[in-house]
C-alpha positions, 0 to 999 in steps of 0.5 A: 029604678035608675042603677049606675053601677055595682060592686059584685063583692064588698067586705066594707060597705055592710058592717060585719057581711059580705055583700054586693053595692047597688049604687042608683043615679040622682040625688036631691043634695049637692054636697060639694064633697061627695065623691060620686059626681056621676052619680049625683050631676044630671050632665056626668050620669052613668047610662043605668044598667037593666034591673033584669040584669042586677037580678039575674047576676044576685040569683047567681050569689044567693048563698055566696053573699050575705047581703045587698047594700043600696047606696047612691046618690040618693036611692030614696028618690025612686019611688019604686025602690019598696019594689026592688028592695023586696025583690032582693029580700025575696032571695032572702038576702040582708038588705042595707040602705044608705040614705040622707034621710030627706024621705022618712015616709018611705023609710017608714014604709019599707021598716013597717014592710020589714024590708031592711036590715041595716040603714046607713045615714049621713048626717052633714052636720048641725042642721042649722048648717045642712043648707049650706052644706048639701046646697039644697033647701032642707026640710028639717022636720024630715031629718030628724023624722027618719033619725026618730025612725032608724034608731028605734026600729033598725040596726043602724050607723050613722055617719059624717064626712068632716071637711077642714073648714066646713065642720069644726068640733065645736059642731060636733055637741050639735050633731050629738044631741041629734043622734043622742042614743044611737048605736054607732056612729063612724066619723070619716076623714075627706080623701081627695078626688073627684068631687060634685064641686070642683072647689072641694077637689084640693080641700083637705080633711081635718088633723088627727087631733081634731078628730080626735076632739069630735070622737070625744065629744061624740062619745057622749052621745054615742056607745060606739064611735068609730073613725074611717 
């Protein structure tokens, strides 16, 4: 498994632990907006750090953290993800995976293994609209296969990032219905910076008041909806 980098200690990136951040190198999306260009374009990878080395450094937290969170680009794409996570498991650690869901097999794979305790899942929008916005062709059938798998069988969040122009709340009754019953779902404002396309480097988020039109119309789908 590709690893580009880690964070040794975070309060925010596993809802309600401290935790440290894994983040691998690829992904099979070319979301315009997404902030870790790095980790996603083949031409700005990271040299990968060892895997020895991020095992050795997790020996050294075990009881100093209550748990390690995979993010990316996307860690599905690595078939030897089951591996790496159980490793981490096997130190007896909290595992979050954030993923696309593009790879529900996998994902079902590692739930039936009970390999994961939370999983974070972007949702980019309707999925009439994901096309668009992540810039790859999209199966669809496994988008709604892995949100099937997360909200029955795992603690879970799913989220989206809105982008002035790209989503607008009238999407929102959509993407609604595709979580519909979902524990929590965090709604997160675009912050400019580095992004995979240059154009998305001056968009903006959206007003206060359309978020708050999203939150409400998400909050008929969703007990607990939170903004970032």
């Amino acid at each position: 498994m590709k690893i580009g980098g880690i964070e040794k200690f975070s309060t925010v990136d596993y809802p309600g632990h401290t935790s440290a951040a894994i983040f691998t190198i690829g992904c099979n999306m070319r979301c315009g907006y997404c902030h870790n260009p790095e980790l996603v374009l083949p031409e700005q990878y990271l040299d990968s750090l060892p895997v020895d080395e991020i095992v050795r450094f997790l020996h050294t937290r075990i009881g100093l953290l209550d748990g390690v969170t995979i993010s990316g680009g996307e860690p599905t794409i690595h078939n030897d993800l089951p591996e790496f996570v159980r490793m981490v498991k096997n130190m007896s650690y909290l595992v979050k995976l954030d993923t696309n869901g593009t790879h529900p097999r996998m994902l079902e794979q590692m739930l039936d293994d009970n390999l994961l305790d939370f999983v974070a899942m972007d949702i980019k929008g309707p999925l009439d609209m994901y096309q668009q916005i992540a810039a790859r062709p999209v199966d669809e059938a496994a988008i709604r296969d892995s949100i099937r798998l997360i909200k029955t069988r795992v603690a879970h969040e799913f989220r989206t990032t809105i982008v002035r122009g790209q989503l607008v709340p009238e999407d929102f009754d959509a993407i609604g219905q595709l979580v519909a019953g979902a524990e929590r779902y965090a709604l997160q404002y675009y912050r400019k910076g580095q992004t995979v396309s240059p154009q998305f480097q001056e968009a903006e988020g959206v007003s206060d008041h359309a978020m708050q039109q999203c939150c409400a119309i998400m909050s008929r789908y969703v007990k607990d909806v939170v903004v970032h």
